[in-house]
N, C-alpha and C positions, 0 to 999 in steps of 0.2 A: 504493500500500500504506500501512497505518497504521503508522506507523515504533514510537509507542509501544507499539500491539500486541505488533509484534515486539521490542522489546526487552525487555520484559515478558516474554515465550515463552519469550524467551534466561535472562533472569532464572530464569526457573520451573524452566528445562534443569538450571543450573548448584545451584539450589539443592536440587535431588531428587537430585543426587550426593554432597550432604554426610549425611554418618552419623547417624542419628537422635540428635538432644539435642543436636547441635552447629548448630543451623539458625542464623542471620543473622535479628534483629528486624529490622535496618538494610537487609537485602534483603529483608522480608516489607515495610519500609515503601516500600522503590524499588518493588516489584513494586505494591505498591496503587497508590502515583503515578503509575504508566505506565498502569494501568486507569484511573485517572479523566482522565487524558490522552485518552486513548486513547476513550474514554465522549464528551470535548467534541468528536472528529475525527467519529464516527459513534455518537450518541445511543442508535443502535436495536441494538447491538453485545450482545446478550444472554451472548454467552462472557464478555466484558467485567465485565459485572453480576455474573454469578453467580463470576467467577472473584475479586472487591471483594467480596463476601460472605461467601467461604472466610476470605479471609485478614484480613478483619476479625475474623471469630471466631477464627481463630489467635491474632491481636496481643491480642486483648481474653483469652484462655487463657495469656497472656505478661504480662498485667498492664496492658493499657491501657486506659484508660478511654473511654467514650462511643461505641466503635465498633461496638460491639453494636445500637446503635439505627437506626447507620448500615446495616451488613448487615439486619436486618430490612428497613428501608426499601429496599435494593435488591432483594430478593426479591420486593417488592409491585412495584416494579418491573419487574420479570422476567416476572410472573406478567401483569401488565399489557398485554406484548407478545402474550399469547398467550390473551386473555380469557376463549376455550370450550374451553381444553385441560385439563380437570379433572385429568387425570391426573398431569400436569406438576404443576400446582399440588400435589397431595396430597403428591406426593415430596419439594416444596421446604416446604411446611409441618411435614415431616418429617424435614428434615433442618435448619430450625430447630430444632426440638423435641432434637432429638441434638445442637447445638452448646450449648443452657441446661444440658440436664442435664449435659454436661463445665464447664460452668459453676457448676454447685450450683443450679442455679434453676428446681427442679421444678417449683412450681408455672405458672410460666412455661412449660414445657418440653411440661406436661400440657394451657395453652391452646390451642397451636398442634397438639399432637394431635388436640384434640375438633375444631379446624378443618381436620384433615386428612382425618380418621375422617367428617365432613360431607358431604364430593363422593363425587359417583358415580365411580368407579375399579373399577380391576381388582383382583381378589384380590390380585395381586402386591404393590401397593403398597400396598393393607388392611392386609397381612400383616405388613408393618415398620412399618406406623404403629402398629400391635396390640401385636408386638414392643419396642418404644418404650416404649409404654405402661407391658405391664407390666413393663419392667423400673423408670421411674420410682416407679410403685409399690411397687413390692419395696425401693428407696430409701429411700422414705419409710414403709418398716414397713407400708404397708397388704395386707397378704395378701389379704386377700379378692378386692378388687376389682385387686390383681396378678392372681390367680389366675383371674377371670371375663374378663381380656384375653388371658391365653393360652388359655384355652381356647377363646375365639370363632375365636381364629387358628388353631386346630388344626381346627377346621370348616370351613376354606376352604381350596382348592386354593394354598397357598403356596406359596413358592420353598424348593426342598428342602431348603438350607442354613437359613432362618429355621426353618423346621419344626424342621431338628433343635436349634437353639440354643434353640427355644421349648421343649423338652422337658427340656433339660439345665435353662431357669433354672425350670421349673416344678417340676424338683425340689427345685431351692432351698429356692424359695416353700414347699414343701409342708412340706419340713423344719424350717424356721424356723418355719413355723406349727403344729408341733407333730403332722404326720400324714407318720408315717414308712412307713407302708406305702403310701402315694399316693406320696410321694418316690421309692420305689425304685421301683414302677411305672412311672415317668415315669423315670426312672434308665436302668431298663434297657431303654425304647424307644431312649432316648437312644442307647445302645452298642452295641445292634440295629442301628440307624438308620446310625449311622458308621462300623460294623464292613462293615455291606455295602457303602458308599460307598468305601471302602478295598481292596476285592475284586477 
């Protein structure tokens, strides 16, 4: 057995027990050192990688510097393991994209989108790279082209939960952009939507 693995595992146990906002940098950094431990005992250890990429974007969401580049580079990584699994890739290019934008770094956050939005995938994962999208853009004031990424999502067979948060932020969008009568449209799919999911 890979011992860093597991004590890492233990690690992970002990730290999902502490009450949010009280987390340990000091055990997000054991827990990354048992991964790259754990990474030199068996190289091809994919839980490993992607579990060093999480918590690189945590430490770097904590204020550290330079690990951002490192998690990037283990996702290519990951993605590496698994060359013609497009699918995979799309969700890990999207959940880059979701760790920049908790970082402030849209336009960054919007690259790794168009490169998720690229591979052939399944609606499902289309759907949160869409989602993604437009919510960066709504960050970034751009309405329009917020508003042309939920909508494409609302044309594909999504996961029903994306659907309905794409309806709720599209009425944001619509709001902010000054078309209140689209806003409440999309408002009230939104309430339709969740009201029945609650039923």
């Amino acid at each position: 057995p890979n011992y860093y693995r597991m004590r890492g595992d233990f690690l992970v146990a002990v730290n999902e027990k502490v009450p949010p906002g009280l987390e340990s940098n000091a055990d997000l950094e054991e827990i990354y050192a048992d991964r790259a431990m754990a990474l030199r005992a068996d190289p091809l250890a994919g839980e490993s990688l992607l579990d060093m990429a999480n918590i690189a974007f945590d430490l770097t969401r904590a204020g550290y510097e330079g690990l951002d580049a490192d998690a990037v580079d283990q996702y290519r990584q990951l993605m590496a393991l698994s060359p013609n699994f497009s699918e995979s890739h799309s969700l890990l290019w999207t959940l880059l994209a979701v760790a920049y934008m908790d970082a402030g770094e849209m336009e960054r956050s919007l690259d790794f989108l168009d490169s998720a939005l690229a591979l052939e995938s399944s609606d499902l994962s289309r759907s949160k790279a869409l989602f993604v999208q437009g919510a960066a853009f709504y960050e970034l004031d751009e309405y329009d082209r917020s508003i042309v990424a939920l909508l494409r999502l609302l044309e594909i067979d999504a996961d029903p939960e994306v659907t309905l948060q794409a309806h709720r932020l599209l009425a944001k969008v619509y709001s902010e952009a000054g078309e209140p009568q689209l806003a409440s449209e999309q408002y009230e799919q939104y309430v339709t939507m969740r009201d029945s999911d609650q039923g």
